[in-house]
Each structure stands twice: as C-alpha cells, then as structure tokens.
RONU-402742 format. One record per residue (C-alpha): residue number from 1; x, y, z. Coordinates in steps of 0.2 Angstrom, whole numbers. Layout:
// RONU-402742
(site NUM,(X,Y,Z))
...
//
This chain:
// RONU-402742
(site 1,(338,562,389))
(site 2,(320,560,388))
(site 3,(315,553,372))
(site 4,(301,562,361))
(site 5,(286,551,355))
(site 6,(287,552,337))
(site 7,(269,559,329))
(site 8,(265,553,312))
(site 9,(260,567,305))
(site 10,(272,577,308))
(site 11,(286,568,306))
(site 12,(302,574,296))
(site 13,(318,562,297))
(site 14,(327,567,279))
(site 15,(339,556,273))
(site 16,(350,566,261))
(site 17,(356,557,247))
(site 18,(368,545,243))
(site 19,(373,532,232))
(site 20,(384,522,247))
(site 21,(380,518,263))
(site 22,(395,527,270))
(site 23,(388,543,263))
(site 24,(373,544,268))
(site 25,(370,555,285))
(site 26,(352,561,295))
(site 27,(349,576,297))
(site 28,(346,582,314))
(site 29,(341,600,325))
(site 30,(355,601,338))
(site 31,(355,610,353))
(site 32,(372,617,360))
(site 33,(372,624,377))
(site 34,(385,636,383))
(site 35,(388,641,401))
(site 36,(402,651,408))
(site 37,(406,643,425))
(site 38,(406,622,433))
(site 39,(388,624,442))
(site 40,(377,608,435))
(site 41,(360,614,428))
(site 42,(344,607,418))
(site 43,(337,609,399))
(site 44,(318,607,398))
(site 45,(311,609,382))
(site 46,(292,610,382))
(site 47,(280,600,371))
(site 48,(275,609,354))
(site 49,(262,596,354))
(site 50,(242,597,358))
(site 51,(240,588,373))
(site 52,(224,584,384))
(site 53,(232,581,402))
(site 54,(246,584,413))
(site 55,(254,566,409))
(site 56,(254,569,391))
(site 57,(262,587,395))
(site 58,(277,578,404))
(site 59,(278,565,394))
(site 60,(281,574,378))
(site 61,(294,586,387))
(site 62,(312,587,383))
(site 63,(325,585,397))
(site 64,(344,584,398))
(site 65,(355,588,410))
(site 66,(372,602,409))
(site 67,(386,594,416))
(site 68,(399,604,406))
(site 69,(403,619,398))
(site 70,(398,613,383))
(site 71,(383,602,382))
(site 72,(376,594,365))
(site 73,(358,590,363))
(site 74,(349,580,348))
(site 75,(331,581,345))
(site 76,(320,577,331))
(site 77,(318,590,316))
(site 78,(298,593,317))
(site 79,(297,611,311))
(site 80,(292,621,326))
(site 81,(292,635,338))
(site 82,(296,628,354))
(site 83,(297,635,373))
(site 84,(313,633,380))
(site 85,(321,634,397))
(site 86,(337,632,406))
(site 87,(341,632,424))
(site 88,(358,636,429))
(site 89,(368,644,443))
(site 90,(352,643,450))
(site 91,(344,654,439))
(site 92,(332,649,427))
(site 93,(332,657,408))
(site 94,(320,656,395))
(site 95,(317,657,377))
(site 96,(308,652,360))
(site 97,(315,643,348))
(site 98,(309,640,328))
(site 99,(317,620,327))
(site 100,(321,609,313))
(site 101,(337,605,304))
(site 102,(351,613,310))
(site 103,(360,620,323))
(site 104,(355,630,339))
(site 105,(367,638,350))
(site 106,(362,645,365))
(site 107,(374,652,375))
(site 108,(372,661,395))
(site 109,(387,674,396))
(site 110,(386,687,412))
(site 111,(368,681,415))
(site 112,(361,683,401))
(site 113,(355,670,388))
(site 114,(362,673,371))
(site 115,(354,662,356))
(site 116,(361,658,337))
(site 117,(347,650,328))
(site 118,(348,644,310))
(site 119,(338,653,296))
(site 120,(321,651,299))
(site 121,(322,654,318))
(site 122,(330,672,310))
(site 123,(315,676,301))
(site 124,(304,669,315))
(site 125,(309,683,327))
(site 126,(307,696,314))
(site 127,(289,690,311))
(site 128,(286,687,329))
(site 129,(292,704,333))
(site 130,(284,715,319))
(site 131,(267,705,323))
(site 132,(269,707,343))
(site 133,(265,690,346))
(site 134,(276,690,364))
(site 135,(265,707,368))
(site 136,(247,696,362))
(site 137,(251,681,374))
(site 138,(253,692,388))
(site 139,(235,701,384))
(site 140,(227,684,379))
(site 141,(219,682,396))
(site 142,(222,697,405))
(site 143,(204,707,409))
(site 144,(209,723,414))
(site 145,(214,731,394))
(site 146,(222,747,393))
(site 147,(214,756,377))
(site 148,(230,753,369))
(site 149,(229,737,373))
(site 150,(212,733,367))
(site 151,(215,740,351))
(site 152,(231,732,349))
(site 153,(220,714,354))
(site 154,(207,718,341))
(site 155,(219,721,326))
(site 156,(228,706,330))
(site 157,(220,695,318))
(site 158,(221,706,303))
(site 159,(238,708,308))
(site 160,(242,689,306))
(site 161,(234,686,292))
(site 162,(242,699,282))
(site 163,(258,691,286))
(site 164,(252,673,282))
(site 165,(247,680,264))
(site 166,(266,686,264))
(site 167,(275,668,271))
(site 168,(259,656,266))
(site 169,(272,643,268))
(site 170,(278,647,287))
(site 171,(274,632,300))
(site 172,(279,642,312))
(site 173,(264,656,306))
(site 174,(252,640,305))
(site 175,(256,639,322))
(site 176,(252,655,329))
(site 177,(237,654,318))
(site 178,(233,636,327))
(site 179,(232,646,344))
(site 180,(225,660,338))
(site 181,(210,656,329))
(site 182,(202,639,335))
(site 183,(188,647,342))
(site 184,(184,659,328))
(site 185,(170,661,315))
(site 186,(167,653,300))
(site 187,(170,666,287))
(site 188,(186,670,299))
(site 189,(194,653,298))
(site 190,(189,653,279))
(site 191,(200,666,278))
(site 192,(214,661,287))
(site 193,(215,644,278))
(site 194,(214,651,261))
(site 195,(228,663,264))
(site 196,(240,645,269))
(site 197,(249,636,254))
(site 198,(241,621,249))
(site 199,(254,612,255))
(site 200,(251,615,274))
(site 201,(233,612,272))
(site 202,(236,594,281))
(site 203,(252,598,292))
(site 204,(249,595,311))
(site 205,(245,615,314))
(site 206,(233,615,301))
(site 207,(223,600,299))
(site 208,(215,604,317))
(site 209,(209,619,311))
(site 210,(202,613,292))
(site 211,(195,597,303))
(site 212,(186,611,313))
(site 213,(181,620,297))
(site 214,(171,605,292))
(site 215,(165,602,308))
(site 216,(156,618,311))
(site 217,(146,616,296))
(site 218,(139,599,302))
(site 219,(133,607,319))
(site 220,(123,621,313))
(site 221,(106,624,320))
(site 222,(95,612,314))
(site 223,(107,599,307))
(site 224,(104,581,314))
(site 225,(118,579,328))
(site 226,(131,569,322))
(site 227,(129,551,329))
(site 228,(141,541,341))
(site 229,(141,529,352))
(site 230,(152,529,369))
(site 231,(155,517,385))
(site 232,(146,521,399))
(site 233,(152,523,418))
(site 234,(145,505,418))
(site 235,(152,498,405))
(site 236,(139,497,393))
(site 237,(137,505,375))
(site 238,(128,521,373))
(site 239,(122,531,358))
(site 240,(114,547,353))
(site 241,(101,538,344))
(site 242,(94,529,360))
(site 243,(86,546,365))
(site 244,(75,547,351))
(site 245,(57,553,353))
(site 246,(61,566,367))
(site 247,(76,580,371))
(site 248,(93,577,375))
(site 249,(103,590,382))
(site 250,(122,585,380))
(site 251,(135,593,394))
(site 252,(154,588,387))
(site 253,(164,591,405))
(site 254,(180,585,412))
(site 255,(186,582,431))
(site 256,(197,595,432))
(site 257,(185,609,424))
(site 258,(178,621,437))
(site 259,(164,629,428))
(site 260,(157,611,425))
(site 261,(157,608,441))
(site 262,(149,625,446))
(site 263,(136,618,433))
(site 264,(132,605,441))
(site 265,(116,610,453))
(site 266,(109,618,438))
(site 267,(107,602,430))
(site 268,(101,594,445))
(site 269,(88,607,444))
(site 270,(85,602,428))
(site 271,(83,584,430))
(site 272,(69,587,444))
(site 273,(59,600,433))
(site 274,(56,586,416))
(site 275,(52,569,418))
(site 276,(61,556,407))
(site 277,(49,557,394))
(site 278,(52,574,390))
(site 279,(70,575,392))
(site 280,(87,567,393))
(site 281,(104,572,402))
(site 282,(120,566,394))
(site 283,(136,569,403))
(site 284,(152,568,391))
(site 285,(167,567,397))
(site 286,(183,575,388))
(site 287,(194,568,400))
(site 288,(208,556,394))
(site 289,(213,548,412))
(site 290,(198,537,414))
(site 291,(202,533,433))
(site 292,(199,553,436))
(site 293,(185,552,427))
(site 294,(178,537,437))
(site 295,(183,546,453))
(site 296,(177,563,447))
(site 297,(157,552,445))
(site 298,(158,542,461))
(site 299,(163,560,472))
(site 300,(148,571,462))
(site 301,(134,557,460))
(site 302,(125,563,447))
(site 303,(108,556,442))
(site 304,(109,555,424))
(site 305,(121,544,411))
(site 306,(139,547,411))
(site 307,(149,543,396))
(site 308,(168,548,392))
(site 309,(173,552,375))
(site 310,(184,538,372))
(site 311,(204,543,364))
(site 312,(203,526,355))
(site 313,(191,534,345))
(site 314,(198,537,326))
(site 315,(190,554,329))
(site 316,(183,559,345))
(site 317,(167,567,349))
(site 318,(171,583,354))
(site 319,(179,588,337))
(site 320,(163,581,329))
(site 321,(153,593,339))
(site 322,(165,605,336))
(site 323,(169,608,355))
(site 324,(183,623,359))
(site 325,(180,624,378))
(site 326,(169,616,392))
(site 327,(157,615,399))
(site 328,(149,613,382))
(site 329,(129,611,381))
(site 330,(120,606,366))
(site 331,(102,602,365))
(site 332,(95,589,355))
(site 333,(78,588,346))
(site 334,(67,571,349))
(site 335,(70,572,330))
(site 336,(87,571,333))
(site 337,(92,588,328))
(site 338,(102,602,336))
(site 339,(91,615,342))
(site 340,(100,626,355))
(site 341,(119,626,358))
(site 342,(120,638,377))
(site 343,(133,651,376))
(site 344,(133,659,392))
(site 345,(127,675,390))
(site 346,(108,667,394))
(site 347,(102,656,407))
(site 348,(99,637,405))
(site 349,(83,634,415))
(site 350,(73,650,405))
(site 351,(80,643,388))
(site 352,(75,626,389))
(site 353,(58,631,393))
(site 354,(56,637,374))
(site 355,(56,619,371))
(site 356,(49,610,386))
(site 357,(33,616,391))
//
C-alpha cells in the first residue's frame, strides 16, 4: 500500500491510555472491503489534501490492491471526507467516505456498492444530503443553469452556514466550507468563520481560509504591496522594492494555465507601449515543478523578468497577495502601493492608461 505523507497539522494518532505497555493500543480508520466473486481488483483513495500539481495528487493517493474476498486496509485517522474508488469485475464504484477512527465497511453485493461507516460518516450523509452538496458539485461549473438550478446555486451559502451554526464543530462542514467559500467576500468569509467553534479556527480546512481573511485586508486598494523577494529565471534575487520610482504590473501565472498563456500577447503589447521608466512587467510563477516552469519560459520568451514563487517559502506569495485563480494582475504604484487589481470584466491596455499617460 502506498503510504500517506503525514501533515503536521493535521495529524491525529491517539494513544488511549494506559498504565502498561501491554495495554496500550493506536487507534486506527480501517477499511474493510467485501466482494462477492475471486476477480483481483484496485482501491484508490484520493488525497483530501490541497495539492498544487499532479505529482503531489499521486503522491498523496492511497492504493491497495483486492486479492481476496476480504480485504483489510489501514490508513491514518485525519478527520475527513474523502473520495473513494474501487475497481472490481471490471467495473469501477465510487463513493465518499467521512474518515477517522473506526471502521469502514464497504461491501459490493450484486453490483452494487454497499457502505457501513462509523458515527460521523452517519451524520455526514444526513448533512450532505439535506444541504445537496452532491447536487452543488455537479452545478459548480456547469454554465448552462436551469432556473431551478440557479436558484438552488444562489441559496447554497446561506444553506451552509446555517448548518455550520448547528454542527460548528464538524470538520467535515469546514471542509465543504474550504471549497466553497475561498473565493468569496469579506464580510462573507467573516461570517462563515464566526459561525466555526474556536477550536477549528487552526485546523487544516480552516487556517487556509482565516490566513486568507487576513490577507485580503493587507491588499486593499491603496495598501503598500506586501514585500518579497524571489529567484529569478537566472538565478538571482528579485524584490518588489527594486521597482521603486515607476509601475509594476505583477502577472502570477503557471505553465499549465491557458488563460495566462492567452495573456501573453497582451503583455507584449504592453511592454512595447511604456518604456522602462514608466513601467515594469513581473512574471510570478505559481508553479511548484521548477523544470516546467523553466521550460514553460524558454518555449514563450518573454521580455520581462520571470520569477517563481518559491514552495520553500514559509508563506508563499500568492497567499500574501491573496491569489485564488490565475492569471492574477496587480498593479503597483512607484510608491509602492496597489492601485489596480484587473478582474476581467475590463480590458488591460485601456485601464492602465488611467495611470500611464
């Protein structure tokens, strides 16, 4: 079985106590698989963690194979809804499961997967299906909304946050709120975090989203733009505060993210329309596989500085910036202050002439 790379802050071993050795026992989330014939098949149990690329994604993935009728698998006790999948016969079956302590039978009788779960994963499913949240990640990003549909999407929030005022304890809520609101207001995400016990205020759903909180206030308009200094594509160091005394528009951008790329001639436009003196390009890189990234520079030649937003960092600087999606613009005063953030619904080139003329 593939091993799960331990995260610290969500880490929840429990030794149960004991005064002898011999007594003591770990607690432990196992998984029991049933099947009902002597075909060999696969358990894949995806990551419940954030991850940036595809390696991390398979890295953190759970597999195990069915040789037998019964199949036993441990995994850690982290407190989480997780998607899981089995492919037997064959045929592949899916399902959700609310994990930690305990013990999961999941059983596939006449082709149909059957599931035990312990308490929590019980009341799981009863929140999951009073709120819809199955019915809201099929509409998340589909464009054509029945009215129904569009007024079921819009009373989703209120939905969940009256039900984290009811289970303010619920990681698995935290969760959902995780996914849910990362891109929302302020006076939402206020909200939302109020409703949480103290508790989970710094568990690994939540911490993300009071991090963010904190952020947003830092990058309001007219705020000095929170300083950093990264490598660049040649090696050496580059800061914010180097591009003092004219604009710097800053483009966060990954290798595998087509609107950035679409971006690009915009910016070359850009670049040809100011001299240096008036204003600065910045490309940061969200990427986390640095050869990509160097590839993804070499293949588009760019004529401005490229740096990547290093993971080494204790914090990196997209989460300073507060950056949900890319490609992310933000304008930079020669003061050093954010003046414009582009949102998409203008157009670049006509923006920045309200500050270049």
């Amino acid at each position: 079985m593939k091993k799960l790379r331990f995260i610290p802050v969500a880490l929840a071993i429990i030794l149960s106590g004991c005064n002898t050795k011999e007594n003591k026992k770990v607690d432990t989330c196992t998984l029991e698989i049933n099947v009902d014939g002597n075909s060999t098949g696969k358990l894949t149990i995806a990551p419940y963690q954030r991850v940036e690329s595809m390696e991390a994604y398979n890295e953190l993935t759970i597999t195990d194979s069915i040789k037998s009728k019964t199949t036993i698998v441990k995994i850690d006790t982290v407190s989480a809804v997780r998607k899981v999948s089995i492919s037997y016969n064959k045929k592949n079956y899916s399902t959700e499961l609310f994990t930690g302590t305990g013990t999961y039978v999941l059983s596939i009788i006449n082709d149909s997967l059957i599931v035990k779960g312990a308490p929590r994963h019980e009341e799981y499913l009863k929140i999951k299906k009073a709120l819809g949240i199955a019915k809201m990640e099929g509409l998340k990003y589909k464009k054509d909304l029945t009215p129904e549909e569009a007024n079921f999407k819009a009373s989703f929030s209120d939905k969940l946050i009256a039900a984290i005022k009811e289970h303010p304890k619920n990681i698995a809520l935290a969760q959902s709120a995780y996914t849910q609101f990362w891109n929302t207001d302020t006076n939402t995400l206020d909200q939302v975090l109020n409703s949480f016990d103290a508790s989970l205020q710094s568990s690994y759903f939540l911490e993300p989203l009071v991090e963010r909180r904190k952020n947003l206030d830092l990058v309001t308009m007219g705020k000095p733009a929170p300083l950093f200094t990264l490598k660049s594509y040649d090696n050496k160091d580059v800061s914010v505060t180097d591009y003092r005394g004219k604009y710097l528009l800053i483009d966060f951008w990954a290798y595998w993210c087509g609107p950035c790329i679409k971006g690009f001639p915009e910016l070359r436009e850009i670049r040809e329309a100011y001299s240096e003196d008036q204003l600065a390009i910045l490309s940061i890189s969200t990427d986390k596989n640095y050869d990509k990234w160097i590839n993804a520079v070499d293949k588009h030649k760019l004529p401005w500085t490229q740096v990547i937003d290093d993971e080494k960092l204790p914090v990196n600087i997209g989460s300073k910036y507060a950056v949900v999606g890319i490609p992310h613009l933000v304008l930079i005063s020669p003061e050093g202050n954010i003046v414009y953030k582009h949102d998409y619904h203008d157009v670049l080139t006509d923006e920045l002439k309200n500050f270049l003329k």
